[in-house]
LOVO-534901 format. One record per residue: residue number from 1; x, y, z of N, C-alpha, C, CB in turn; residue in one letter. Coordinates in steps of 0.05 Angstrom, whole numbers. Each point is the difference from the previous one (the first is absolute). Last residue first. Glycine has a CB too. Layout:
+-----+--------+--------+--------+--------+--------+--------+--------+--------+--------+--------+--------+--------+-----+
|   n |    n_X |    n_Y |    n_Z |   ca_X |   ca_Y |   ca_Z |    c_X |    c_Y |    c_Z |   cb_X |   cb_Y |   cb_Z | res |
+-----+--------+--------+--------+--------+--------+--------+--------+--------+--------+--------+--------+--------+-----+
| NUM |      X |      Y |      Z |      X |      Y |      Z |      X |      Y |      Z |      X |      Y |      Z |   A |
...
+-----+--------+--------+--------+--------+--------+--------+--------+--------+--------+--------+--------+--------+-----+
***
This chain:
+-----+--------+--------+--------+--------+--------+--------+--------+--------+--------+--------+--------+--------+-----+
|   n |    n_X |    n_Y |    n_Z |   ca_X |   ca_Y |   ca_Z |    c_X |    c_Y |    c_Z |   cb_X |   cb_Y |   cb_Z | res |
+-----+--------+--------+--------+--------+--------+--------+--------+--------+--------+--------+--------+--------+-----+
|  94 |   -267 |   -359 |   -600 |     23 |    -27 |      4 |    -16 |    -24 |     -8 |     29 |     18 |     42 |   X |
|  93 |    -67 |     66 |    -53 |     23 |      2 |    -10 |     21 |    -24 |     -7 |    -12 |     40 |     21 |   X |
|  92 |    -81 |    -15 |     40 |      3 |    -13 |    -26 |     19 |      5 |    -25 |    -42 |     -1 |     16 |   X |
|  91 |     40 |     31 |     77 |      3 |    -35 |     -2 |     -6 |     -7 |    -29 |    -17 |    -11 |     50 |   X |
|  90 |     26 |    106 |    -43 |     31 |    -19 |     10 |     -2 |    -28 |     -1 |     11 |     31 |     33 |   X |
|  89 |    -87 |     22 |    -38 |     10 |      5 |    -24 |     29 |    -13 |     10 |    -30 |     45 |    -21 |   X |
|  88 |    -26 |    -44 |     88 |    -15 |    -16 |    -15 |     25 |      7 |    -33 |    -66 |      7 |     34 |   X |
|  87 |     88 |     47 |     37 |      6 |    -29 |     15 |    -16 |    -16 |    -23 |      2 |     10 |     60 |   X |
|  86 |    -24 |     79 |    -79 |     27 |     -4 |      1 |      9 |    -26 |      4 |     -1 |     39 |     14 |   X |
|  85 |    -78 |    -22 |      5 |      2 |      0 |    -32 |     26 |      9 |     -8 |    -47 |      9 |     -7 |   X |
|  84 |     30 |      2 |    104 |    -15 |    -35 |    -11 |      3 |      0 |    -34 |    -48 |     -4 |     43 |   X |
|  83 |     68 |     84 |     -2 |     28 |    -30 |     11 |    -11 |    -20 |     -9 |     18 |     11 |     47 |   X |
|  82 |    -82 |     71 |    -61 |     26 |      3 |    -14 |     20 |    -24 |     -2 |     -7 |     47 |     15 |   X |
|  81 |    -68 |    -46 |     47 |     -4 |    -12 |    -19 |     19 |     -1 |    -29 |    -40 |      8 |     28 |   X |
|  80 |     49 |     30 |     51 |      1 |    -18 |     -1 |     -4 |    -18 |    -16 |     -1 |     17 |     28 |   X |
|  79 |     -9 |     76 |    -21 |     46 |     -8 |      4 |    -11 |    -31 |      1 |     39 |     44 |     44 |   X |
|  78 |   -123 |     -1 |    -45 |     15 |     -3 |    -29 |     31 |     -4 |      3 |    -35 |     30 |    -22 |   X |
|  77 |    -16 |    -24 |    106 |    -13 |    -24 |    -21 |      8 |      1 |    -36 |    -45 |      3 |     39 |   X |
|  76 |     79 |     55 |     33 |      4 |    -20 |      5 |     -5 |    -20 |    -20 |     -4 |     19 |     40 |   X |
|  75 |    -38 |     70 |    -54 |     38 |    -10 |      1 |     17 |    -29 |      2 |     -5 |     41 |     24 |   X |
|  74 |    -86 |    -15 |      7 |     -1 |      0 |    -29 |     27 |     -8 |    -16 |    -35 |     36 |      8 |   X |
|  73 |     22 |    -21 |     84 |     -7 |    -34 |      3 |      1 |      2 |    -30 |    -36 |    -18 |     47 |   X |
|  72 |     56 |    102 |    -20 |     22 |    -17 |     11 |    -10 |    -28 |    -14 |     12 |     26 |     51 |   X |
|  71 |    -85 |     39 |    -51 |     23 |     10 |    -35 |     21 |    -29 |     13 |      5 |     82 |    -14 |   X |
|  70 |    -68 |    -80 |     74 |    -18 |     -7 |    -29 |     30 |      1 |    -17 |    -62 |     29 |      4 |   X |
|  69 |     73 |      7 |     87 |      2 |    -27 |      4 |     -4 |    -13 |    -39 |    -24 |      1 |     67 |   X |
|  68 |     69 |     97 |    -72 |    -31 |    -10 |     22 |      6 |    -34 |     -8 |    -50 |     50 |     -7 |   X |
|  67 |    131 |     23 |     19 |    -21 |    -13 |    -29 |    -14 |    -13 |     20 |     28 |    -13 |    -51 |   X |
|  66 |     47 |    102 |     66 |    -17 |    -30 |     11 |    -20 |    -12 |    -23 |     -2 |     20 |     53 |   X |
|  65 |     96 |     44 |    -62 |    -31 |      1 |     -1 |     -4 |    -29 |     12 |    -10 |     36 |    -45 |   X |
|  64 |     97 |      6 |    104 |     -2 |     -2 |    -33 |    -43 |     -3 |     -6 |     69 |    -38 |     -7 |   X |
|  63 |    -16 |     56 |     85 |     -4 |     17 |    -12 |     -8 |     -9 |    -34 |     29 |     24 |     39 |   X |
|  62 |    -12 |    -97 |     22 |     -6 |     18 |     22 |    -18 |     34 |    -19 |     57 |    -27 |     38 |   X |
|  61 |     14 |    -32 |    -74 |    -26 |    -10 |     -5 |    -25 |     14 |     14 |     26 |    -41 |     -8 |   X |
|  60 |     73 |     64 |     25 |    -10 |      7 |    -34 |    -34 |     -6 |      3 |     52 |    -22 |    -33 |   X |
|  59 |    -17 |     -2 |    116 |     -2 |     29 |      1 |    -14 |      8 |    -32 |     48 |      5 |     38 |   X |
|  58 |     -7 |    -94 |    -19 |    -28 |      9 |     12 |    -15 |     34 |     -6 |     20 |    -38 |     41 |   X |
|  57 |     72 |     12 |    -71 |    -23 |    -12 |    -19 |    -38 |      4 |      8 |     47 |    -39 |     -8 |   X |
|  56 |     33 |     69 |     59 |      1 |     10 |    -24 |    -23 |     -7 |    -16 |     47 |      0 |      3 |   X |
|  55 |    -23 |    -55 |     62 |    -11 |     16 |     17 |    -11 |     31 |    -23 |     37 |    -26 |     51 |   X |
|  54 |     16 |    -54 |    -72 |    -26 |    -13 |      5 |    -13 |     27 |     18 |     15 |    -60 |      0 |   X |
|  53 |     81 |     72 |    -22 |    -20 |      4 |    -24 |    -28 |    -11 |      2 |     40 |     -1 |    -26 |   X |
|  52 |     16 |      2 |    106 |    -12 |     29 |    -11 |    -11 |     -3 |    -31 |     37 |     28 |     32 |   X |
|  51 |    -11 |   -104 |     15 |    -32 |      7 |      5 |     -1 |     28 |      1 |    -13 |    -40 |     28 |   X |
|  50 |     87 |      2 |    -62 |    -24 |    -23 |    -15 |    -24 |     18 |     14 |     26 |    -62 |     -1 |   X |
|  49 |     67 |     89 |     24 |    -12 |     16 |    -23 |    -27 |    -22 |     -4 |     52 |     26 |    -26 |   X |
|  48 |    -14 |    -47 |    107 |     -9 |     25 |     -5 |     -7 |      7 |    -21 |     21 |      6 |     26 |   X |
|  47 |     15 |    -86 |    -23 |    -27 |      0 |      6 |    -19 |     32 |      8 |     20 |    -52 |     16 |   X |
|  46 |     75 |     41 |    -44 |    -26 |    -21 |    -22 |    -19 |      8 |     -1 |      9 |    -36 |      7 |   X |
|  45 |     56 |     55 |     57 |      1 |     26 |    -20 |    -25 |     -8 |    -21 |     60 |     11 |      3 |   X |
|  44 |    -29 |    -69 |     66 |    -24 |     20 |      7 |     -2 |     18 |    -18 |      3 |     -4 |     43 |   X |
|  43 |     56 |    -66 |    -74 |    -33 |     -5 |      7 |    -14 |     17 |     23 |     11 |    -47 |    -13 |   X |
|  42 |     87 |     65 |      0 |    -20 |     -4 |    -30 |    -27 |    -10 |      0 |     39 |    -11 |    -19 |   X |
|  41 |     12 |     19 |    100 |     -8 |     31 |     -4 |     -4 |     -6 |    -29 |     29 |     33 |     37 |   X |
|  40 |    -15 |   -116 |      0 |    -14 |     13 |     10 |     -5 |     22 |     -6 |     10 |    -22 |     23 |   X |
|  39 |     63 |    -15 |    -60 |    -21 |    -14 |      3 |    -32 |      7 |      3 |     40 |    -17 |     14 |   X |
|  38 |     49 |     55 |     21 |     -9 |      4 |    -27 |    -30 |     -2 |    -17 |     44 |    -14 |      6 |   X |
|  37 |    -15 |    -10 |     95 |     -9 |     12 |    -19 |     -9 |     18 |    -24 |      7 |    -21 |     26 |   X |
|  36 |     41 |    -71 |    -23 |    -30 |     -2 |     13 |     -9 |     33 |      8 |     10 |    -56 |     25 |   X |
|  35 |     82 |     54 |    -55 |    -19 |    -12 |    -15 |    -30 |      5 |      3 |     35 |    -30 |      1 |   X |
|  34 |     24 |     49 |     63 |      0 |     21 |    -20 |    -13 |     -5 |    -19 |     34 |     12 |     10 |   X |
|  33 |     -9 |    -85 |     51 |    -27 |     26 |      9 |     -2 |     26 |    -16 |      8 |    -12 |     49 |   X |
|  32 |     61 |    -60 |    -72 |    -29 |    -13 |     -4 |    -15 |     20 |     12 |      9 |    -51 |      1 |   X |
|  31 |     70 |     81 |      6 |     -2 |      5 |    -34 |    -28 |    -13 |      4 |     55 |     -6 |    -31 |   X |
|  30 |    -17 |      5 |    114 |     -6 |     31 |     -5 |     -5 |     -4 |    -31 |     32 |     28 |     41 |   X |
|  29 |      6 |   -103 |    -12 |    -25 |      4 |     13 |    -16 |     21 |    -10 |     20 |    -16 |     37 |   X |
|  28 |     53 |    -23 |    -95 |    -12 |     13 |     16 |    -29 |      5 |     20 |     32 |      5 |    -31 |   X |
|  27 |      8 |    -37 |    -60 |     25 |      6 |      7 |      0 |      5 |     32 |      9 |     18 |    -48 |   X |
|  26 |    -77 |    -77 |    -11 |     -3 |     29 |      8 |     29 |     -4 |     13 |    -58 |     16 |      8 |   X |
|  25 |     34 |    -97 |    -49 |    -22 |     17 |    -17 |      0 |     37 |      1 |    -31 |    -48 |     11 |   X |
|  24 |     78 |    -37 |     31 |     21 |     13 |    -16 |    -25 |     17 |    -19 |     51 |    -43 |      0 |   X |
|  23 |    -63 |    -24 |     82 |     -6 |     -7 |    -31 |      6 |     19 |    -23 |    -36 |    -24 |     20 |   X |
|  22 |     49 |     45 |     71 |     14 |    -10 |     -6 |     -8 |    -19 |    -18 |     17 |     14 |     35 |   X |
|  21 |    -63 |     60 |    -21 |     23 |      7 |     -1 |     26 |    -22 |     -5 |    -26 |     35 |     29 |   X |
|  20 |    -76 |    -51 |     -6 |      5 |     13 |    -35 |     36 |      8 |     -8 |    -58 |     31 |      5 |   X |
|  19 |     31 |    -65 |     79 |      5 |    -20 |    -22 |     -7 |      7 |    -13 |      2 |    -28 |     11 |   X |
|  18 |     -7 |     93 |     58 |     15 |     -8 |     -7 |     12 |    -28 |    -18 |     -8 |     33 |     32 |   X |
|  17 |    -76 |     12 |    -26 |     20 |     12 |    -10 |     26 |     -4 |      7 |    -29 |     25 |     -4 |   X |
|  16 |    -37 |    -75 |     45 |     -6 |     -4 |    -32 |     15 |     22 |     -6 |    -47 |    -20 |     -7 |   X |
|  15 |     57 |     15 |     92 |      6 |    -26 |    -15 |     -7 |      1 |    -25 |     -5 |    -24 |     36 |   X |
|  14 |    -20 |     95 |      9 |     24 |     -5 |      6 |     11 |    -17 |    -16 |    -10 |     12 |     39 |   X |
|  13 |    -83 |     -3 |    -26 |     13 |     18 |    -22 |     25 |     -1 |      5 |    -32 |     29 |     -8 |   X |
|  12 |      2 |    -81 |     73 |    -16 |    -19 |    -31 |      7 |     20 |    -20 |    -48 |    -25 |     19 |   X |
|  11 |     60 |     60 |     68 |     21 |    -31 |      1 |     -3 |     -3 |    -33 |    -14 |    -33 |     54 |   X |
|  10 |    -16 |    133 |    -35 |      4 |    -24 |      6 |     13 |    -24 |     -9 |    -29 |     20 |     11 |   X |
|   9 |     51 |     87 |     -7 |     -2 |    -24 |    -18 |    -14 |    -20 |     15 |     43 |      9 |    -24 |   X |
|   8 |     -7 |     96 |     34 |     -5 |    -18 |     15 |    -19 |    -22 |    -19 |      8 |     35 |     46 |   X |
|   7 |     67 |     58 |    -62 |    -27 |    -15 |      0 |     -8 |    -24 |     12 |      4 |     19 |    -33 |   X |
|   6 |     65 |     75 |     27 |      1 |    -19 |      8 |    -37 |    -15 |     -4 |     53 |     21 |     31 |   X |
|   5 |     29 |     39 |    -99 |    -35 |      0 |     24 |      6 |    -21 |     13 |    -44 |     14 |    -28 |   X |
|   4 |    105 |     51 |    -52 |     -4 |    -21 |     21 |    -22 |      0 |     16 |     42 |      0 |      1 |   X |
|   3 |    -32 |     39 |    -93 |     -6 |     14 |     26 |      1 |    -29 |     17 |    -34 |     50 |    -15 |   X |
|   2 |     69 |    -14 |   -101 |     -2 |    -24 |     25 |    -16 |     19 |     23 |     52 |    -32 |     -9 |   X |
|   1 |    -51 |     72 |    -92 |      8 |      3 |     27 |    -10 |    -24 |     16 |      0 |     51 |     -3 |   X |
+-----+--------+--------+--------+--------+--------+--------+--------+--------+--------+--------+--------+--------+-----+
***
C-alpha cells in the first residue's frame, strides 16, 4: 500500500536527490526517500538487535559463575603461553 505525504526537504537534500534521479540511479524522488528509509529502518533494526544480544549477553554473564582475579590471570597466562608455542611452532615451519 502507497500513502501519499507531504514532506519538507532541504536545499542540499533536495539537490542530492534530485541528481540521483537525473543520473538515472532512482525513477523518483519518492523511490530515492523510500530507499534512504529503507535504509534506515535496516540499520535500526541492526542496531536494535546488536544491543539486545549485548544486553542478553550481559544478563547471561551477570548470572553466569565468577572466577577469582588468581584462577582469570591463571587462564590468561596459559591462553598465552598456549599462542606463543603455537606462533614459535609456525615460525619454525617456514
Amino acid at each position: 500500500m502507497t500513502v501519499k505525504t507531504s514532506i519538507s526537504l532541504t536545499d542540499q537534500q533536495e539537490a542530492f536527490a534530485r541528481r540521483l534521479v537525473n543520473e538515472g540511479r532512482y525513477s523518483s524522488l519518492s523511490a530515492v526517500l523510500q530507499q534512504g528509509l529503507e535504509m534506515l529502518r535496516a540499520e535500526t533494526e541492526a542496531k536494535d538487535a546488536e544491543i539486545a544480544a549485548l544486553r542478553a549477553l550481559l544478563v547471561e554473564r551477570a548470572n553466569g559463575e565468577f572466577i577469582s582475579m588468581e584462577d582469570s590471570d591463571r587462564e590468561i597466562d596459559a591462553m598465552l603461553e598456549r599462542k606463543r608455542k603455537q606462533y614459535l611452532g609456525k615460525a619454525r615451519d617456514l
